[in-house]
mmCIF file of the N, C-alpha and C atoms, coordinates in Angstrom:
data_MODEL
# 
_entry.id   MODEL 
# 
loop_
_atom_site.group_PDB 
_atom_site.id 
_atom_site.type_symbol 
_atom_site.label_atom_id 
_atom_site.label_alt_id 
_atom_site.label_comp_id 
_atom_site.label_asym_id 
_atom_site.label_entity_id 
_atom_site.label_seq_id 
_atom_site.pdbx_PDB_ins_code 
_atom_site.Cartn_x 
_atom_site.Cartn_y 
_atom_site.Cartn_z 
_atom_site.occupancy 
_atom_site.B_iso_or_equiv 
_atom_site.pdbx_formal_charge 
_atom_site.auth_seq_id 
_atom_site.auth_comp_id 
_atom_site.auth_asym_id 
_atom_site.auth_atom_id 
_atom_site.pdbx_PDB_model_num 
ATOM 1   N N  . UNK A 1 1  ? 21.580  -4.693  -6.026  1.00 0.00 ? 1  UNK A N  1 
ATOM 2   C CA . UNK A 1 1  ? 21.299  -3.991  -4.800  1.00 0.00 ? 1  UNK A CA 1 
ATOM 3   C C  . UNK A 1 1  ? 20.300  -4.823  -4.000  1.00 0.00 ? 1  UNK A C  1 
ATOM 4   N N  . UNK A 1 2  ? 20.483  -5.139  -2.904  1.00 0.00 ? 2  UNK A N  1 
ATOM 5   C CA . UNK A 1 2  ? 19.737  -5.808  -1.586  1.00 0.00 ? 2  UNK A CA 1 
ATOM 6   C C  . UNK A 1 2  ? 18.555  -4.667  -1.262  1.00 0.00 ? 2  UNK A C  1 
ATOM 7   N N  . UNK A 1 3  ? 17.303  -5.327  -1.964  1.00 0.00 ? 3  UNK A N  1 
ATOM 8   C CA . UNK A 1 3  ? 16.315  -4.494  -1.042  1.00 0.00 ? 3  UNK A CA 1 
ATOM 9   C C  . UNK A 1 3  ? 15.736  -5.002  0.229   1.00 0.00 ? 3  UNK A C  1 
ATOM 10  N N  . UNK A 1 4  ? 15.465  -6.097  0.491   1.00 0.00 ? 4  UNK A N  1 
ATOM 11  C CA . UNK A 1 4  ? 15.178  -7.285  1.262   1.00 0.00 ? 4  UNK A CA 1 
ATOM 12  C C  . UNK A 1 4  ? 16.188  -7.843  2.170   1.00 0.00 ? 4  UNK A C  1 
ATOM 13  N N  . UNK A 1 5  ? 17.061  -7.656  3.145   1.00 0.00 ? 5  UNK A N  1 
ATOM 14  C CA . UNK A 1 5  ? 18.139  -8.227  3.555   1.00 0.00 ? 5  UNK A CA 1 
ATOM 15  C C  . UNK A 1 5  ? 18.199  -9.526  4.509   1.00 0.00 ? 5  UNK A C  1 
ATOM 16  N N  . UNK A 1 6  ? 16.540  -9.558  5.298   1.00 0.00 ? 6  UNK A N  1 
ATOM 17  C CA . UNK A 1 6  ? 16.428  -10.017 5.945   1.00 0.00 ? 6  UNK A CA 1 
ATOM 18  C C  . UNK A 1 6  ? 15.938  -11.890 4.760   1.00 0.00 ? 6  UNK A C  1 
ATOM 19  N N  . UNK A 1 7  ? 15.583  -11.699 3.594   1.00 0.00 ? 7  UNK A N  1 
ATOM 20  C CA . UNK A 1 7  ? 15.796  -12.792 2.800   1.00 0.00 ? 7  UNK A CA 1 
ATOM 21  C C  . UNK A 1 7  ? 16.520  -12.700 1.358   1.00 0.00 ? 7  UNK A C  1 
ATOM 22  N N  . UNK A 1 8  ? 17.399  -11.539 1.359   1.00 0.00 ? 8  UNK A N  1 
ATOM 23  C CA . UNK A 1 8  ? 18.470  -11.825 0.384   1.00 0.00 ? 8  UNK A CA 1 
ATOM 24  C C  . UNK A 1 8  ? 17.608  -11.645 -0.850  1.00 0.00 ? 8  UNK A C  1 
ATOM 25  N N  . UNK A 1 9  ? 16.851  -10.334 -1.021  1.00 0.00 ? 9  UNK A N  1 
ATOM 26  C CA . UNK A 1 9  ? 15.730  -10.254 -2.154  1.00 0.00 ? 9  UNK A CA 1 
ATOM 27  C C  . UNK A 1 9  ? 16.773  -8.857  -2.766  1.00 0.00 ? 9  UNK A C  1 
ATOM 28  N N  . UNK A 1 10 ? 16.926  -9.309  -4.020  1.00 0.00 ? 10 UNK A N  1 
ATOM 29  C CA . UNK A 1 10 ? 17.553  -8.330  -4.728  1.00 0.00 ? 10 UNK A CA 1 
ATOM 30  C C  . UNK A 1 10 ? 16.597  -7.112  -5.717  1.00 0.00 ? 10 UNK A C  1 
ATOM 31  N N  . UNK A 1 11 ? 16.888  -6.162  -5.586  1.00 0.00 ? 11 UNK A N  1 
ATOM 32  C CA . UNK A 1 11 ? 16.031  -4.906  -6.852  1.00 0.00 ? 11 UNK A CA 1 
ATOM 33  C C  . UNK A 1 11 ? 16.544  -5.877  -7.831  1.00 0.00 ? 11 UNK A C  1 
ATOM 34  N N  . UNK A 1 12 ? 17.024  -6.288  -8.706  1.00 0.00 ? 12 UNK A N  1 
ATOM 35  C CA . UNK A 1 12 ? 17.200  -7.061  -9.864  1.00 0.00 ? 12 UNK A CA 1 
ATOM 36  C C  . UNK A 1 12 ? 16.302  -7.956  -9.843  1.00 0.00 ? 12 UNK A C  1 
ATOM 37  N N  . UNK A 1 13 ? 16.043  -8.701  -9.493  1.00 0.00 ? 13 UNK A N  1 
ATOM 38  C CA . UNK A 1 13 ? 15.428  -10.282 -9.041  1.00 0.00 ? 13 UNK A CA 1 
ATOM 39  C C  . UNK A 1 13 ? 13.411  -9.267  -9.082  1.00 0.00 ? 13 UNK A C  1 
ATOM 40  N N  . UNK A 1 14 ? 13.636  -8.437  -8.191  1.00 0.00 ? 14 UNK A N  1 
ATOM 41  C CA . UNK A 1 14 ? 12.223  -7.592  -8.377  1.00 0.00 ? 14 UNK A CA 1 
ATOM 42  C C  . UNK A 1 14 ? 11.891  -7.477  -9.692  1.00 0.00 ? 14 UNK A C  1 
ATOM 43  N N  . UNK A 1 15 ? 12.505  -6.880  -10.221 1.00 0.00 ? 15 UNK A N  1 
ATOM 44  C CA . UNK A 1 15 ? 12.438  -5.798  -11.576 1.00 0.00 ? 15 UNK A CA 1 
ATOM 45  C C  . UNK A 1 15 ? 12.298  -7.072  -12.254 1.00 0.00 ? 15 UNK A C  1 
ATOM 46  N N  . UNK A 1 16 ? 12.799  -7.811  -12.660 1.00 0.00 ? 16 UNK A N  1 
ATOM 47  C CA . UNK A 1 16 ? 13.190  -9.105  -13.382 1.00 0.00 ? 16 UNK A CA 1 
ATOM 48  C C  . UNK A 1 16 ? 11.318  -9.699  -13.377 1.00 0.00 ? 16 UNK A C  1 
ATOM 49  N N  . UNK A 1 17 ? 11.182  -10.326 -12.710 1.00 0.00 ? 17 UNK A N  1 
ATOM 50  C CA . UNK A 1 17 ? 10.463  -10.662 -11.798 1.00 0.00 ? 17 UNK A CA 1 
ATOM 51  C C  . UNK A 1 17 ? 8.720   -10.093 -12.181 1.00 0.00 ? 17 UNK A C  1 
ATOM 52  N N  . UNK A 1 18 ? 9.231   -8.833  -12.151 1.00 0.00 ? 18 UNK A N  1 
ATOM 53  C CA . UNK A 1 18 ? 7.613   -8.022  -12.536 1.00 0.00 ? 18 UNK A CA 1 
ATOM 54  C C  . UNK A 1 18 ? 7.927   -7.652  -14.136 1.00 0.00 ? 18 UNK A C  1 
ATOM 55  N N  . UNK A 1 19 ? 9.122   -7.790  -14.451 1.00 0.00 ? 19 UNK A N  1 
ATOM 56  C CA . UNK A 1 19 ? 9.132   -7.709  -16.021 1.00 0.00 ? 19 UNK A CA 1 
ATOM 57  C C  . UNK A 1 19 ? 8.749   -9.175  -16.876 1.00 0.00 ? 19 UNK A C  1 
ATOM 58  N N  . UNK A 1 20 ? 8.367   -10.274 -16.127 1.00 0.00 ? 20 UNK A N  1 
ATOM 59  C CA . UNK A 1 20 ? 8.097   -11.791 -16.586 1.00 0.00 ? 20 UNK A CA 1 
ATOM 60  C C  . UNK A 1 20 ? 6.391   -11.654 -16.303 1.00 0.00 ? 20 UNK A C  1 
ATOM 61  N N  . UNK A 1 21 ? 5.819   -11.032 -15.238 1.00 0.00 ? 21 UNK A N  1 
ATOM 62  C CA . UNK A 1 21 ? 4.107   -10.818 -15.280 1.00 0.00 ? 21 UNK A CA 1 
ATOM 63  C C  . UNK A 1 21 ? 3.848   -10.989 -13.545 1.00 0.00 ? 21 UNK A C  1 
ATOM 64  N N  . UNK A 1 22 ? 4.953   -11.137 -12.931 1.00 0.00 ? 22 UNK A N  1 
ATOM 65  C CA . UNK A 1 22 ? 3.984   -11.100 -11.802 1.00 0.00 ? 22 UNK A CA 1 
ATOM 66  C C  . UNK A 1 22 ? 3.862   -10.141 -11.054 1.00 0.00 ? 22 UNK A C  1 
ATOM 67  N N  . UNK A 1 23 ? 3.685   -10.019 -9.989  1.00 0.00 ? 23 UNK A N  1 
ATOM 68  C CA . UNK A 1 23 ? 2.648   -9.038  -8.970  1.00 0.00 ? 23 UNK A CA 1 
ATOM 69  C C  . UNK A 1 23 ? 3.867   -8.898  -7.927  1.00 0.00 ? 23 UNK A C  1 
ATOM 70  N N  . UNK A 1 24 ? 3.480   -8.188  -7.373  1.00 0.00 ? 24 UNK A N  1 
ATOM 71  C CA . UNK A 1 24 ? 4.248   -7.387  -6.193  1.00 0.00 ? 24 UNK A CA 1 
ATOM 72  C C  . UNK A 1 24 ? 3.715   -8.587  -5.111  1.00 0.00 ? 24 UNK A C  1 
ATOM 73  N N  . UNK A 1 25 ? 2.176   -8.943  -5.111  1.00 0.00 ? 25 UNK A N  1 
ATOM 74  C CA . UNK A 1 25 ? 1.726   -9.650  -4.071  1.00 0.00 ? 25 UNK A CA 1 
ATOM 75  C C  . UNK A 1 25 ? 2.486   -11.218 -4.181  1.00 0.00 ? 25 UNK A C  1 
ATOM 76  N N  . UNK A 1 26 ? 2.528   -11.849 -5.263  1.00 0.00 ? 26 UNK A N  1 
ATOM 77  C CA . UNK A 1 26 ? 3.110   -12.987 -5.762  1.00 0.00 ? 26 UNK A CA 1 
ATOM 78  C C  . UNK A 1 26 ? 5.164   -12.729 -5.569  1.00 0.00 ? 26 UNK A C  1 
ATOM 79  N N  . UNK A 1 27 ? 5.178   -11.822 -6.056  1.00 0.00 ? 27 UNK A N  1 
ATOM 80  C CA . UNK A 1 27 ? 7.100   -11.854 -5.571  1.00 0.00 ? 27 UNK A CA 1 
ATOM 81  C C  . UNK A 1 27 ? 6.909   -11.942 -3.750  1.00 0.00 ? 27 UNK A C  1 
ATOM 82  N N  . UNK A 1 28 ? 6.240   -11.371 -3.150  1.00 0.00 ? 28 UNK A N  1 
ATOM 83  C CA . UNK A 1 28 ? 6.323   -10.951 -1.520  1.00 0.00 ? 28 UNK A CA 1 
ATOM 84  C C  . UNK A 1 28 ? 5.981   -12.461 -1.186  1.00 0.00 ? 28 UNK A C  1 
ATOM 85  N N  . UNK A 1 29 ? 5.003   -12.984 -1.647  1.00 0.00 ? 29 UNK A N  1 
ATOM 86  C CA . UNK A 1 29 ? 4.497   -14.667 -1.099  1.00 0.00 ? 29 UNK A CA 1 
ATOM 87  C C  . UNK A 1 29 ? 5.751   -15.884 -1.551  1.00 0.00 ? 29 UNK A C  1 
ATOM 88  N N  . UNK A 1 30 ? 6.418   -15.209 -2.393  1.00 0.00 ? 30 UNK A N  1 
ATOM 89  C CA . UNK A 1 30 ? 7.927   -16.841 -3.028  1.00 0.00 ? 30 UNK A CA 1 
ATOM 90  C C  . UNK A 1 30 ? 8.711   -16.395 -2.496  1.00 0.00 ? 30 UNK A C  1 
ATOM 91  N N  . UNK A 1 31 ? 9.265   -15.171 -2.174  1.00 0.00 ? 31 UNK A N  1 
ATOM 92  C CA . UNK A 1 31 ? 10.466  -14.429 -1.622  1.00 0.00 ? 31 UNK A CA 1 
ATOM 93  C C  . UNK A 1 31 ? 10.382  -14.279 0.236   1.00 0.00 ? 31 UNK A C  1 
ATOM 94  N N  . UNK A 1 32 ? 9.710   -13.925 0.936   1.00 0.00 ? 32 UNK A N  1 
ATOM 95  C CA . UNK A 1 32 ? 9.029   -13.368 2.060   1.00 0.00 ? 32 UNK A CA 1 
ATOM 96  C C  . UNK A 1 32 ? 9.886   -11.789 1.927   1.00 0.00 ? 32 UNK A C  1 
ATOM 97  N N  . UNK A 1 33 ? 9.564   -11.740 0.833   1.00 0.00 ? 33 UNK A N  1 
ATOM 98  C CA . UNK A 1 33 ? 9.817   -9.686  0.843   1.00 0.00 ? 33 UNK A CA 1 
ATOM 99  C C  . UNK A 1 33 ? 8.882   -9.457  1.416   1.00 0.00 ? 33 UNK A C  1 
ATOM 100 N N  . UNK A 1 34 ? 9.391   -8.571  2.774   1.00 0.00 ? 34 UNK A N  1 
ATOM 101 C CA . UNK A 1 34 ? 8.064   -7.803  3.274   1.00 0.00 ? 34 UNK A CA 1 
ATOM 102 C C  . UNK A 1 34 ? 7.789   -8.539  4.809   1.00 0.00 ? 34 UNK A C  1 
ATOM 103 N N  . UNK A 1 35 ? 8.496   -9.621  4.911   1.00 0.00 ? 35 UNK A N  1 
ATOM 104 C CA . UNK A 1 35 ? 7.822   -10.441 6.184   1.00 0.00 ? 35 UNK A CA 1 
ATOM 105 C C  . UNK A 1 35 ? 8.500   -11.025 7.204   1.00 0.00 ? 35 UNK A C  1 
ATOM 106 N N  . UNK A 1 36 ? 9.591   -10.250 6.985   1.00 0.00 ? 36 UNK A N  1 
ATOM 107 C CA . UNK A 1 36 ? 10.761  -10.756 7.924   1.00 0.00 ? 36 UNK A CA 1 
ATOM 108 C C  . UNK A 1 36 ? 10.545  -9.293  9.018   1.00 0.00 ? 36 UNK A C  1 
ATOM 109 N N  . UNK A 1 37 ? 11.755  -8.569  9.104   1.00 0.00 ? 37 UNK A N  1 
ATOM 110 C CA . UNK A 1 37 ? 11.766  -7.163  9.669   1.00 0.00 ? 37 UNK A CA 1 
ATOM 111 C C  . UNK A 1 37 ? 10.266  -5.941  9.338   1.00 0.00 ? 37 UNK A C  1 
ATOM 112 N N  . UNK A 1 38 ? 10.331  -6.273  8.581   1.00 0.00 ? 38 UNK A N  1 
ATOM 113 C CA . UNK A 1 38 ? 9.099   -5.451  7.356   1.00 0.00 ? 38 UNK A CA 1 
ATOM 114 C C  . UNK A 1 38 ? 9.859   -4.037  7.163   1.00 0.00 ? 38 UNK A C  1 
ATOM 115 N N  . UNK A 1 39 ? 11.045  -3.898  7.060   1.00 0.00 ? 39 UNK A N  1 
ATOM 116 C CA . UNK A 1 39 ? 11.360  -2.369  6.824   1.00 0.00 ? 39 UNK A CA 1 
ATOM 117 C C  . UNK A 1 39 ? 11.749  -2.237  5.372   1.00 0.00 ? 39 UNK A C  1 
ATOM 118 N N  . UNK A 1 40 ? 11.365  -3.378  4.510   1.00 0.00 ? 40 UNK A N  1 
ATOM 119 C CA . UNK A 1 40 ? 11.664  -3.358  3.117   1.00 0.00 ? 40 UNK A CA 1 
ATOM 120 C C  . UNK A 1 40 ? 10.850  -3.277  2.467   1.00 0.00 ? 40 UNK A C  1 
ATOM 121 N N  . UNK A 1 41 ? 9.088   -3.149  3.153   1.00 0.00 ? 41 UNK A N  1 
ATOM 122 C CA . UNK A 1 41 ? 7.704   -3.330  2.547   1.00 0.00 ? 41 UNK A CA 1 
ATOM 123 C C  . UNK A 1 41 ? 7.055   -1.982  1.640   1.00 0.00 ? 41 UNK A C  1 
ATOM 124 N N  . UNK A 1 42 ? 7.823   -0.741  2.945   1.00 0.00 ? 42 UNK A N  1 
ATOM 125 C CA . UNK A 1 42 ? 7.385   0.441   2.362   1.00 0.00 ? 42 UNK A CA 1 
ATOM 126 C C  . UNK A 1 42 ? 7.788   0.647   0.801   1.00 0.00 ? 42 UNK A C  1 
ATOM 127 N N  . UNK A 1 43 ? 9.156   0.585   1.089   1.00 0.00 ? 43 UNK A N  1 
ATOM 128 C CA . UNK A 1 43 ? 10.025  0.908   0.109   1.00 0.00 ? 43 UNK A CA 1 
ATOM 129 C C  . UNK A 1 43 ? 9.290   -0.218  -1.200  1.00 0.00 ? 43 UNK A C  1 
ATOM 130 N N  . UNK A 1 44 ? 9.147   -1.507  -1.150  1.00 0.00 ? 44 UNK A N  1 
ATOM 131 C CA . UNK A 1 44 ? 8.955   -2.404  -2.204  1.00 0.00 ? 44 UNK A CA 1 
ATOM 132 C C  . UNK A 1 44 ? 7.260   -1.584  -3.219  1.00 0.00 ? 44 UNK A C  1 
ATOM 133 N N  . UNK A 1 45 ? 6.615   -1.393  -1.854  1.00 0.00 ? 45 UNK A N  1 
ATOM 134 C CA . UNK A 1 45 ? 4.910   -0.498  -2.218  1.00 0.00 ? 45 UNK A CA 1 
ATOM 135 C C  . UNK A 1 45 ? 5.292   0.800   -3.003  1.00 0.00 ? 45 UNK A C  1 
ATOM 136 N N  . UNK A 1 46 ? 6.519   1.280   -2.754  1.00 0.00 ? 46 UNK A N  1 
ATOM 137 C CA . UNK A 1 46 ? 6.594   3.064   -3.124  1.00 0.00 ? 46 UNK A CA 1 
ATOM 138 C C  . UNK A 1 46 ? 7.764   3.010   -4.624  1.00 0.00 ? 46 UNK A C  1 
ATOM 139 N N  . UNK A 1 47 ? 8.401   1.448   -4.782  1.00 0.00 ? 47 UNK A N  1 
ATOM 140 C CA . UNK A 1 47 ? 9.284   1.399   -6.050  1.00 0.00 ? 47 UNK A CA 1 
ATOM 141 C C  . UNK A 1 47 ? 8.240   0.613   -7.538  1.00 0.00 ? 47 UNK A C  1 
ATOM 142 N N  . UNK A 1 48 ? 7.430   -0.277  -6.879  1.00 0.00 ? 48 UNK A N  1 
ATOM 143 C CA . UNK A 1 48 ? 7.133   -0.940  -7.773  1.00 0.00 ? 48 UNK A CA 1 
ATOM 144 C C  . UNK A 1 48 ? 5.324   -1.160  -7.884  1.00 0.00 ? 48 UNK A C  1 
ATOM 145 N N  . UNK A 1 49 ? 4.934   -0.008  -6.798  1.00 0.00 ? 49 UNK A N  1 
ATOM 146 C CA . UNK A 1 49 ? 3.806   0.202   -6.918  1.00 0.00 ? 49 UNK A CA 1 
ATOM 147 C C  . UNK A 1 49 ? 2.640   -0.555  -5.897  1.00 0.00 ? 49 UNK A C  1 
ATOM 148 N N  . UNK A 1 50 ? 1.480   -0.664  -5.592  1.00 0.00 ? 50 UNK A N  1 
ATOM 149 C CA . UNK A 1 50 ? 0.585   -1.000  -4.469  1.00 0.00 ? 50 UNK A CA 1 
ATOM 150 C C  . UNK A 1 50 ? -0.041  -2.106  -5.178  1.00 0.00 ? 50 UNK A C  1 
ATOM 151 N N  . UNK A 1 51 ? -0.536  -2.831  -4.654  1.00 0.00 ? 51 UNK A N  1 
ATOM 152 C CA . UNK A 1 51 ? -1.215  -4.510  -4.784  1.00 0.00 ? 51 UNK A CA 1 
ATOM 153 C C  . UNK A 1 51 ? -2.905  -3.549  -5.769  1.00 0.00 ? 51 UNK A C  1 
ATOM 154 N N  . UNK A 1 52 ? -2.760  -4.707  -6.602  1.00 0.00 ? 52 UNK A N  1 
ATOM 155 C CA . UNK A 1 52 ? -3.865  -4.425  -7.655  1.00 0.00 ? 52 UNK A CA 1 
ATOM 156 C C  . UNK A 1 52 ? -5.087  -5.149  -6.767  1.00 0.00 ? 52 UNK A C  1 
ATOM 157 N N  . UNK A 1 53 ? -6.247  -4.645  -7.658  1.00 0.00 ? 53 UNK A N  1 
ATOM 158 C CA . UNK A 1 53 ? -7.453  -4.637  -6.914  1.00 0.00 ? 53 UNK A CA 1 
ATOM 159 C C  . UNK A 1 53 ? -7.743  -5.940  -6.311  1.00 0.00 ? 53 UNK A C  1 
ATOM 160 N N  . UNK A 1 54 ? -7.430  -6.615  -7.480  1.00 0.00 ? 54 UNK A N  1 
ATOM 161 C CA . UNK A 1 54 ? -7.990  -8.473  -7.450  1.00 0.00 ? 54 UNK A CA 1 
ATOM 162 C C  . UNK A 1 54 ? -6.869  -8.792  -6.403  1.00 0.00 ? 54 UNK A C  1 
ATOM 163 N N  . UNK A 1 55 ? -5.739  -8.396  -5.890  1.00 0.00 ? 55 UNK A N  1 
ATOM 164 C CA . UNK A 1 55 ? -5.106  -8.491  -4.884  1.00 0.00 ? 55 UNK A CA 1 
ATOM 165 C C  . UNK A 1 55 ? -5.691  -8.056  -3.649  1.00 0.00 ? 55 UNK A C  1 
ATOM 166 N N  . UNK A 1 56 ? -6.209  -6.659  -3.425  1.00 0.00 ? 56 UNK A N  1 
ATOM 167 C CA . UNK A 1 56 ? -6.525  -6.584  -2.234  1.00 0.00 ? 56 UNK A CA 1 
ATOM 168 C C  . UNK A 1 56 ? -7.875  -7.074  -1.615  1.00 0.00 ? 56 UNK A C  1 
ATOM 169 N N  . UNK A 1 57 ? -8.632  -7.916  -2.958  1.00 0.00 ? 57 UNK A N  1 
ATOM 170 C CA . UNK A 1 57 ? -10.200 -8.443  -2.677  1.00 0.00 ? 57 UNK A CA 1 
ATOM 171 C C  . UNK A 1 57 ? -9.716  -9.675  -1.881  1.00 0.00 ? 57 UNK A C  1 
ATOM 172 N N  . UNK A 1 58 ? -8.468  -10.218 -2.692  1.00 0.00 ? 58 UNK A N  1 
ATOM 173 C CA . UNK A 1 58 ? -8.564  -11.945 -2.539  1.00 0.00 ? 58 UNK A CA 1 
ATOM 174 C C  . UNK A 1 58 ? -7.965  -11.754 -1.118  1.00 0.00 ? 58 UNK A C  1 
ATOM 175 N N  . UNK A 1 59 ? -7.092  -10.936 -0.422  1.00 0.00 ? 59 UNK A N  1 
ATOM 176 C CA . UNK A 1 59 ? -6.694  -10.851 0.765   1.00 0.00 ? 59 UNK A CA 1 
ATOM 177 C C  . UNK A 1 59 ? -4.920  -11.339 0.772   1.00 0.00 ? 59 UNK A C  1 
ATOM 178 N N  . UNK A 1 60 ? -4.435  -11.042 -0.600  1.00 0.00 ? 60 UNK A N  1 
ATOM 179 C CA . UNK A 1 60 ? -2.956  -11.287 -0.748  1.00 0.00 ? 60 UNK A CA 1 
ATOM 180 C C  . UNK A 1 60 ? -2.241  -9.806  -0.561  1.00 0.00 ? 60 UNK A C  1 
ATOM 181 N N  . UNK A 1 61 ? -2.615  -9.004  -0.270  1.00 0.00 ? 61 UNK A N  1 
ATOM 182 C CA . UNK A 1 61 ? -2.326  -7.565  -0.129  1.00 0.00 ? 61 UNK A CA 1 
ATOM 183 C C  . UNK A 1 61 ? -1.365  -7.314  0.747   1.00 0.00 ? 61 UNK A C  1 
ATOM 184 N N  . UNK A 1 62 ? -0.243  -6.536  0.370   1.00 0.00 ? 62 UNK A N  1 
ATOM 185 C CA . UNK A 1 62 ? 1.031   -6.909  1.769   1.00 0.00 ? 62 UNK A CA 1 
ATOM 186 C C  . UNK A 1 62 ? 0.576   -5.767  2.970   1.00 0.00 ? 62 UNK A C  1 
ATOM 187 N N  . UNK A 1 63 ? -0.938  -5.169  2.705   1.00 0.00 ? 63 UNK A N  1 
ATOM 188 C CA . UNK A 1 63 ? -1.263  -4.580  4.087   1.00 0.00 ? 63 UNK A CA 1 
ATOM 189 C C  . UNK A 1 63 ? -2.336  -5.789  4.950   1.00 0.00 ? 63 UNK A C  1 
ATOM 190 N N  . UNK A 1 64 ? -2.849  -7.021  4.305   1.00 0.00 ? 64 UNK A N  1 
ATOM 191 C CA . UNK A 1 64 ? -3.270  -7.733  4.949   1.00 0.00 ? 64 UNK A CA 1 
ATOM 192 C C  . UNK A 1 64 ? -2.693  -8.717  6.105   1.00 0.00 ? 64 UNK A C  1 
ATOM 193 N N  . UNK A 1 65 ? -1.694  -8.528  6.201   1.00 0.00 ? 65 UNK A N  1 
ATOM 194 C CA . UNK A 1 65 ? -0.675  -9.363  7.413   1.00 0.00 ? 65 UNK A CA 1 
ATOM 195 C C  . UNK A 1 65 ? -0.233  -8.338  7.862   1.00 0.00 ? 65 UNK A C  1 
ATOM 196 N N  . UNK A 1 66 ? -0.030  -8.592  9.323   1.00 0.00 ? 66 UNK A N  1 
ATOM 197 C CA . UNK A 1 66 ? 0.820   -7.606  10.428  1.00 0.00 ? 66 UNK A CA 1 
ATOM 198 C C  . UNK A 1 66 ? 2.036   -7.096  10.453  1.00 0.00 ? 66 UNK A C  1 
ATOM 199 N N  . UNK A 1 67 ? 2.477   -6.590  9.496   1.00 0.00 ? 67 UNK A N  1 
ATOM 200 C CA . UNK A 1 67 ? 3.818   -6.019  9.154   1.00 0.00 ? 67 UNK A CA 1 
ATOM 201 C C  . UNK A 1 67 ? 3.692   -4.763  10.130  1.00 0.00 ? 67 UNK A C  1 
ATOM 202 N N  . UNK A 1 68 ? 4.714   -4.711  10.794  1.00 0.00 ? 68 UNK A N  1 
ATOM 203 C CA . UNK A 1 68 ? 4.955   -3.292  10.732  1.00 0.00 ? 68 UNK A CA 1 
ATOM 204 C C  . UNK A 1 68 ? 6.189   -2.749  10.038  1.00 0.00 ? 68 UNK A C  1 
ATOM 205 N N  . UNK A 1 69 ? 5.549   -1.388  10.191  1.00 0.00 ? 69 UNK A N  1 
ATOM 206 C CA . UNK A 1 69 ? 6.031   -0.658  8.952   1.00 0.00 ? 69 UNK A CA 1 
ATOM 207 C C  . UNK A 1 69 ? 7.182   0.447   9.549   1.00 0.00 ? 69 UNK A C  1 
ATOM 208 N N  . UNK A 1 70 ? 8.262   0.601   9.423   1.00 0.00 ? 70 UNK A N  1 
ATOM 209 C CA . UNK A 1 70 ? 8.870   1.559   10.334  1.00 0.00 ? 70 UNK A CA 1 
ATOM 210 C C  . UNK A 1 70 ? 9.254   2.547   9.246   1.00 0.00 ? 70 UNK A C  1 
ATOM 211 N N  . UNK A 1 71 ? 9.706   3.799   9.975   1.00 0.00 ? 71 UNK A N  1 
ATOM 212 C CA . UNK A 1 71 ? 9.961   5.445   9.400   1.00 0.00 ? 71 UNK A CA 1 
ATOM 213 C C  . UNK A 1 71 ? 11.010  4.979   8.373   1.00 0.00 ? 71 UNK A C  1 
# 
């Protein structure tokens, strides 16, 4: 399933992905999940959870760039 369309980011490839150790903030920075349209950001924050602390200190947080976020 295409969660990402605007770079061809698959829920598999996610899941996969955070099942090997990385971060929601680290898949969004190799992939640009989240930074194209941004209508895939909500959804990515509300399936696989919100940027951990040491994420939102260092400023990798996918609310730290100008996404907008649509309904």
């Amino acid at each position: 399933m295409i969660i990402c369309y605007c770079f061809q980011v698959t829920k598999e490839e996610i899941e996969s992905r955070i099942a090997n150790g990385e971060t929601l903030a680290g898949i969004r920075a190799t992939t640009g999940l989240g930074y194209g349209c941004g209508g895939c950001a909500s959804l990515a924050e509300r399936a696989w959870g919100v940027e951990s602390a040491s994420e939102a200190a260092n400023g990798s947080s996918p609310r730290a760039v100008g996404v907008k976020i649509f309904p």
